[in-house]
Structures are given as structure tokens and as C-alpha cells.
C-alpha positions in Angstrom: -13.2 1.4 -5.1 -16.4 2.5 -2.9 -18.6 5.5 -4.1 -21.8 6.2 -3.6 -23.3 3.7 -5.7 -21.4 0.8 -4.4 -21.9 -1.4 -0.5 -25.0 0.8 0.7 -23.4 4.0 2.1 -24.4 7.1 0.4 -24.0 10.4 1.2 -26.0 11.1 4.3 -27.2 7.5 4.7 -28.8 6.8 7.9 -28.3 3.1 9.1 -29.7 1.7 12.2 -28.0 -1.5 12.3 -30.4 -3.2 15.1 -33.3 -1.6 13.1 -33.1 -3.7 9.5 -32.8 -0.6 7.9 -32.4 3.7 7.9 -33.9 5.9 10.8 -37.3 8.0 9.8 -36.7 11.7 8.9 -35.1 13.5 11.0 -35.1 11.3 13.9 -33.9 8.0 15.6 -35.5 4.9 16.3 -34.8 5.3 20.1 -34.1 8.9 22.4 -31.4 7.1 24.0 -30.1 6.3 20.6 -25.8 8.2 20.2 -25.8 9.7 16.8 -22.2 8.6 15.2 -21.5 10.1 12.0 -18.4 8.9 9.9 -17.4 11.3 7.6 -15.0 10.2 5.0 -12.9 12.4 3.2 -13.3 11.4 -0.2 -14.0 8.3 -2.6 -12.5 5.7 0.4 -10.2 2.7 -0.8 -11.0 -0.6 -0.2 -9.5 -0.9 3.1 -11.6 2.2 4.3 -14.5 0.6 3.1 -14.6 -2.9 4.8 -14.0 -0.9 8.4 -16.9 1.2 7.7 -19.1 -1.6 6.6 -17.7 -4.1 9.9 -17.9 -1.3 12.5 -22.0 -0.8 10.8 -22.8 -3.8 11.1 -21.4 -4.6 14.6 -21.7 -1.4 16.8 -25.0 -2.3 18.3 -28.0 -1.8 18.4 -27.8 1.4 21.0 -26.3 3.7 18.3 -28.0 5.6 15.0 -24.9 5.9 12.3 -24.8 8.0 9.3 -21.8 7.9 6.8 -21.0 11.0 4.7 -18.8 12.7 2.1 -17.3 15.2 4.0 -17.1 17.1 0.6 -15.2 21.0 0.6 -14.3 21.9 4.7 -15.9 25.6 4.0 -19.2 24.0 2.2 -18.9 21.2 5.5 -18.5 24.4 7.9 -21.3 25.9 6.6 -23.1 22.7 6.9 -22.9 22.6 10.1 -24.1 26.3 11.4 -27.2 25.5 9.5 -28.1 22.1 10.4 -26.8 21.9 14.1 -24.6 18.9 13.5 -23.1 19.6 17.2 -25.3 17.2 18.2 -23.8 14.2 17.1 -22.7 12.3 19.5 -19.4 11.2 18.1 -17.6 11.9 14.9 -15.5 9.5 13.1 -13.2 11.2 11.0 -11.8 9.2 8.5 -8.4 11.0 7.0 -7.1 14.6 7.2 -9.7 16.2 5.0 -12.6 14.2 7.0 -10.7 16.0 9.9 -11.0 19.6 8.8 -14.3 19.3 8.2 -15.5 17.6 11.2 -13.4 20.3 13.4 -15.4 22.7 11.8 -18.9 21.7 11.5 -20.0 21.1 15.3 -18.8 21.0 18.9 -18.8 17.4 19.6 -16.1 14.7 20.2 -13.7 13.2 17.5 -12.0 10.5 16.5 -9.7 10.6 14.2 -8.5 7.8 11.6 -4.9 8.8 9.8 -5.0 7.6 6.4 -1.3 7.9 6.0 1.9 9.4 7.7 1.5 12.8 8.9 4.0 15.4 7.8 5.2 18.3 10.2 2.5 20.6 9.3 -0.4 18.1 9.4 1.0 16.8 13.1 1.0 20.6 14.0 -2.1 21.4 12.8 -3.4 17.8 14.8 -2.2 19.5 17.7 -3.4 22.9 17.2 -7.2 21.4 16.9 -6.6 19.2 19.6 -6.2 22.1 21.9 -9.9 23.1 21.2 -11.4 20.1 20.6 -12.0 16.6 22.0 -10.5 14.6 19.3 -8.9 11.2 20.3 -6.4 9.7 17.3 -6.5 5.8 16.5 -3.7 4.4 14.3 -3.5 0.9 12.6 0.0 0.6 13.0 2.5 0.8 16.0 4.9 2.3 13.9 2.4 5.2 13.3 1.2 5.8 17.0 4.9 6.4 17.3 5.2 8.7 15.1 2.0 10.8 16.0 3.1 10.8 19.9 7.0 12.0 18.8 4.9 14.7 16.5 3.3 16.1 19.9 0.1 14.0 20.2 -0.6 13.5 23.8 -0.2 9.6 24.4 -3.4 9.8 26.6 -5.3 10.6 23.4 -3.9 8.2 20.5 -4.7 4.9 20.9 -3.8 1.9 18.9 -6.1 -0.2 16.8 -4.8 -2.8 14.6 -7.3 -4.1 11.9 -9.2 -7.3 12.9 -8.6 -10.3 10.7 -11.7 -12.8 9.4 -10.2 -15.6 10.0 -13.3 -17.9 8.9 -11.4 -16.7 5.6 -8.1 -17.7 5.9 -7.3 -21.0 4.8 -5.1 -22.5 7.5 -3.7 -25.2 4.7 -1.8 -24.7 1.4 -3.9 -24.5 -1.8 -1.7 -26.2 -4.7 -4.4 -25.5 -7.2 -4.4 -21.6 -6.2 -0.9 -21.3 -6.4 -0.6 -22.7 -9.9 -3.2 -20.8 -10.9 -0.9 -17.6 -9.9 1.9 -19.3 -11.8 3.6 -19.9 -8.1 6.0 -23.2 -7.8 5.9 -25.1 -4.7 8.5 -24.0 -3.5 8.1 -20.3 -4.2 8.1 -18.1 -1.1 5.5 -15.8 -2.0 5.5 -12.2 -0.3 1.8 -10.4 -0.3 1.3 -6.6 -0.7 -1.7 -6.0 0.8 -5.0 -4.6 0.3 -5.6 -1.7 -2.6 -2.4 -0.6 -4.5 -2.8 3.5 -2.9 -0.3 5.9 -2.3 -0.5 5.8 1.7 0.2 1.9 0.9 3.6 2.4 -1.4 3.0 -0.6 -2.7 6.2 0.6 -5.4 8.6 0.1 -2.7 7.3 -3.3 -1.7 7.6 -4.5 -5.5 11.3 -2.8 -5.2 12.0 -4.8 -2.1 10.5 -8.0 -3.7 12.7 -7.6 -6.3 15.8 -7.0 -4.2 14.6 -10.3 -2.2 14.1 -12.3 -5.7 17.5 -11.5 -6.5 19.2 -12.7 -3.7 16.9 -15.9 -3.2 15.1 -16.9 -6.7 12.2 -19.0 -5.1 11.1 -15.2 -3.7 8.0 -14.3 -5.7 5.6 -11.2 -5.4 2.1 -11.3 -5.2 0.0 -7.4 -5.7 -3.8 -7.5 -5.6 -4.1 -5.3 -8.9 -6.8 -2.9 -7.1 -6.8 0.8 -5.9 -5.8 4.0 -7.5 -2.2 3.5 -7.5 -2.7 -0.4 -8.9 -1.4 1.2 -12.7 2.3 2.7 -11.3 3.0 -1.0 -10.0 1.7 -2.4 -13.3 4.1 -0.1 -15.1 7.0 -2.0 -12.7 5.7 -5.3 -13.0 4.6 -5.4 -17.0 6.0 -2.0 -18.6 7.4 -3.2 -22.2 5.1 -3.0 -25.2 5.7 -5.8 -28.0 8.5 -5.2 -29.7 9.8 -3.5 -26.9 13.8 -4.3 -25.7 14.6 -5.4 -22.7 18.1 -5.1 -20.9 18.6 -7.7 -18.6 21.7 -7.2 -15.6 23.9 -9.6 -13.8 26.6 -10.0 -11.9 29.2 -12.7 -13.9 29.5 -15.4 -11.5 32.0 -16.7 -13.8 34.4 -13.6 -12.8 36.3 -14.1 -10.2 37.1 -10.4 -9.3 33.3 -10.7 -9.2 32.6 -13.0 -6.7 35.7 -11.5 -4.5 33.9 -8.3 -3.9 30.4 -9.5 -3.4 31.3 -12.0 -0.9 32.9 -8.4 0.8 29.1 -7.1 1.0 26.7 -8.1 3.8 23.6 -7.9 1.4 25.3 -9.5 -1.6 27.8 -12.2 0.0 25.1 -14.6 -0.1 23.5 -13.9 -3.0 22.6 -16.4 -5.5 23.6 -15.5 -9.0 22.2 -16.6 -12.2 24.8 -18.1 -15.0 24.2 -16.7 -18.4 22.7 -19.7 -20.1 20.5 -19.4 -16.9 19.6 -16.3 -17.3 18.7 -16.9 -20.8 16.4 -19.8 -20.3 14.2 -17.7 -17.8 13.9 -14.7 -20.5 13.1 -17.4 -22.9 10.7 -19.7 -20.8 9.2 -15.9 -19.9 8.2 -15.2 -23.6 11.1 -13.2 -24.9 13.1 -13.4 -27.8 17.3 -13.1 -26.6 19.3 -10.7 -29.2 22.7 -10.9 -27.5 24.9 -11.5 -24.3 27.5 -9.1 -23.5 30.0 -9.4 -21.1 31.2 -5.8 -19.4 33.5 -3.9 -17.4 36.2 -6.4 -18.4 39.1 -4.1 -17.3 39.5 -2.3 -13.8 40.2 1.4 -13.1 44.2 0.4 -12.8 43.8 -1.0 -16.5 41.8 2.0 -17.7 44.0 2.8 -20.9 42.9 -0.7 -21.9 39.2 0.0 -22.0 39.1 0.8 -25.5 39.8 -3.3 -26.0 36.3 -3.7 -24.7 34.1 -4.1 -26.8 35.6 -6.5 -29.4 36.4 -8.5 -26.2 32.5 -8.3 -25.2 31.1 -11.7 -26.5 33.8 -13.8 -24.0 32.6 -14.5 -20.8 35.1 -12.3 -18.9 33.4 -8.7 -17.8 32.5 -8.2 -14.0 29.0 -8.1 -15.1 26.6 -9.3 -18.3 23.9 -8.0 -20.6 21.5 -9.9 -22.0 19.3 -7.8 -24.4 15.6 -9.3 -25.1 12.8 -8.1 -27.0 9.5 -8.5 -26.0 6.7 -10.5 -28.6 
């Protein structure tokens, strides 16, 4: 996570990236030197971070840039009456609080960096400012360009951006040792969450989908960084029992034939592949848990209802619509 301590950028840093180094007091290494300030909003994630750091380094060598906390908008507004901030050439405005603030403190233009989906009062308040100020929006995403210019944004004025890609990083050929080192098969299909875990990313409802995907094709694996403020809530998915803690595992009874009938009468579970129970058993097993007990459930259908009561001395045969499998963890 970045703070003030961490990649160079503290709070009213001057960087002159042609220059080797920060700007004197109170001035620029050139006149013709355009003041840019990005103002972030807060401590910014990872992500945040790396674009503030590549657009530093790489802007040339005909702008001055300073990066600050925007901190408290009234503190920010006060700021700027005081120090004549107006005459920064641009602002880069880097979330909604970043926004506030740089709306307040001076007169120049902005450009504006969403860090998530803007609700109905955010887009109105986007296009209030707008109205009064020269603020241009870029998104990441096409998806939320969309949904900016359906909110009211003039199209004129929000521009898409999509975040560049080092690709002297990317390894264009499969590493086997990496993989095995991430406990991946060869041939797992691996899905990536990426960057930090935040709430802007919802990296919950890509573990969810993962999940969905690993139960209808087993190879399907998930892969989450483990970083970023949110990283502990998909822990809690991923690894949430304590030792000794039970674990109740779910599955469809392929051995059922009522079973099979209906899923193969659902788009999303027709070709589904489903694990036996002595399957099922060896993966809890092979994953470090000890198995208590196999159920089989819902042996008798709503017609047969009266018979329910038959159930449970009938659980241990394999003839339920579904199975249980309860576990305990080490």
C-alpha cells in the first residue's frame, strides 16, 4: 500500500522528472515549465500508485509535477485561498474526495480519475461541478465511460484510458516451475484477480464466480494477489475454518437419477461435471481434512412428503438428490 514513506511521493513533493530531482522553493526549473499537481484522495492502492509513479517518470521534461494528500476538502479549500493554487496548470484528481478538493481550491482545469462506479448522487454532483469548472473525466474501463456518459457526463469531456501493460514483464511462455509452486496442475485453467484486493475491485465476487466456474469444470483454479485493504474478506472465503473447525461439504448425487434429470434441464448446470462421493472424499482428504461422515439427502420428493420422516435412518445409502460430506479441519 503507498503512503508517504513508501515510492518517493510525499505530501507536497515537488518532482521535476527531466531535472534528477525536486524544483527549488517556490519555483520551477524553467518559466515555461506547466505546474501539474496530482492530488490523491487518500492512502492510494497499488494500482493508483504505479500510474502515478509511470505518468512521473514519463511526462517530460516540459512539466513541474507535485503529488499531494488532498487531505479534509474544507482544510484543502482553505489551502487554496491562501496559497493561490489556481495557478496550477492542470489538476489531476485522483478519486471523488481528490475531486472535492481540487474543485475547491483553485480555478484551473481538471482531470478527473474515478476510483470506482459512481452512484446517482456522485454522477449528479460530477455534473453540477462540471457546469463551473473545466474538468475532463478519464475512465479505465469502457464499461465505466458508459456509465458516466448515461449518468449525464457530456461525451466530449470523458475520455477513455485503458491502463498500459509492461510487457517486457510478461512472460510470453508457460512457467511449469511457477505453477507448481502455486500448487497449479498442468492442466489447470487458472483465472487471475487482479491487482490489490479493494472494494472498487470486488475481488469477493470474482472468488464467487471462480468458484461457480470450479464447479462446473474442476481444472478451473483461482489465483488472488493477497494485497490491498480488502485482501482479509477474500482470505475469510478462501481459508475461513480454524483447526478443529467442521466443514460441510455439498453435492449434487450423480448417482441419482432424478438428479441428473433436472440438471440436464438447466443451461448453467446441464453440463456440469459432478464429483462422486468417494471423489469427493479423496480431495477433502488429499486437502488436509479429516472426513466424519457422508450423508445422502432429500431422498423423498414433495409428492412423497409424508415419507420424509424415513429419512434419516435411510441417510447412509447412496439414494438422496444431493450429499454431505462433513470434514473437520487439522
Amino acid at each position: 500500500m503507498w503512503n508517504e514513506h513508501e515510492r518517493g511521493f510525499h505530501r507536497g513533493e515537488e518532482l521535476c522528472p527531466g531535472g534528477g530531482g525536486a524544483a527549488g522553493e517556490g519555483g520551477y526549473k524553467s518559466g515555461r515549465m506547466v505546474r501539474v499537481i496530482h492530488l490523491v484522495g487518500g492512502a492510494a492502492d497499488f494500482q493508483t500508485a504505479r500510474a502515478l509513479e509511470a505518468l512521473t517518470r514519463s511526462i517530460g521534461d516540459e512539466f513541474h509535477v507535485t503529488v499531494e494528500r488532498a487531505g479534509g476538502v474544507a482544510r484543502e479549500a482553505l489551502r487554496g485561498r491562501r496559497r493561490g493554487v489556481g495557478d496550477a496548470g492542470v489538476v489531476q484528481a485522483w478519486g471523488g474526495a481528490a475531486l472535492a478538493a481540487a474543485v475547491l481550491r483553485g480555478r484551473g482545469p481538471i482531470v478527473f480519475s474515478p476510483a470506482e462506479f459512481p452512484s446517482r448522487r456522485a454522477l449528479r454532483w460530477l455534473r453540477a461541478a462540471m457546469g463551473y469548472r473545466d474538468i475532463h473525466v478519464v475512465c479505465s474501463t469502457a464499461t465505466q465511460r458508459r456509465v458516466m456518459v448515461e449518468g449525464g457526463v457530456p461525451l466530449e469531456r470523458c475520455h477513455l484510458v485503458r491502463p498500459g501493460v509492461d510487457f517486457s514483464k510478461v512472460r510470453r511462455r508457460r512457467d511449469p516451475a511457477l505453477r507448481k509452486r502455486l500448487g497449479f496442475g498442468e492442466g489447470d485453467y487458472v483465472l487471475l484477480a487482479p491487482g490489490e484486493s479493494t472494494r472498487a475491485a470486488a475481488h469477493e465476487d470474482a472468488v464467487w464466480a471462480g468458484a461457480i466456474a470450479h464447479y462446473l469444470e474442476p481444472t478451473v483454479r483461482m489465483l488472488v494477489w493477497g494485497r490491498g485493504e480488502r485482501a482479509g474478506a477474500v482470505d475469510h472465503i478462501l481459508r475461513s475454518l480454524k483447526p478443529g473447525g467442521i466443514f460441510a461439504f455439498w453435492e449434487n448425487n450423480p448417482w441419482n437419477p432424478g438428479t441428473r434429470y433436472i440438471m440436464s434441464r438447466i443451461p448453467f448446470d446441464k453440463d456440469a461435471v459432478m464429483l462422486t462421493p468417494p471423489e469427493a472424499r479423496r480431495l477433502l482428504e488429499r486437502g488436509g481434512f479429516e472426513v466424519l461422515r457422508t450423508d445422502y439427502l432429500f431422498i423423498f420428493p414433495n409428492a412423497l412428503r409424508l415419507l420424509r420422516a424415513l429419512e434419516p435412518p435411510l441417510s447412509p445409502l447412496p439414494l438422496g438428490a444431493q450429499y454431505q460430506i462433513l470434514c473437520r479441519k487439522p
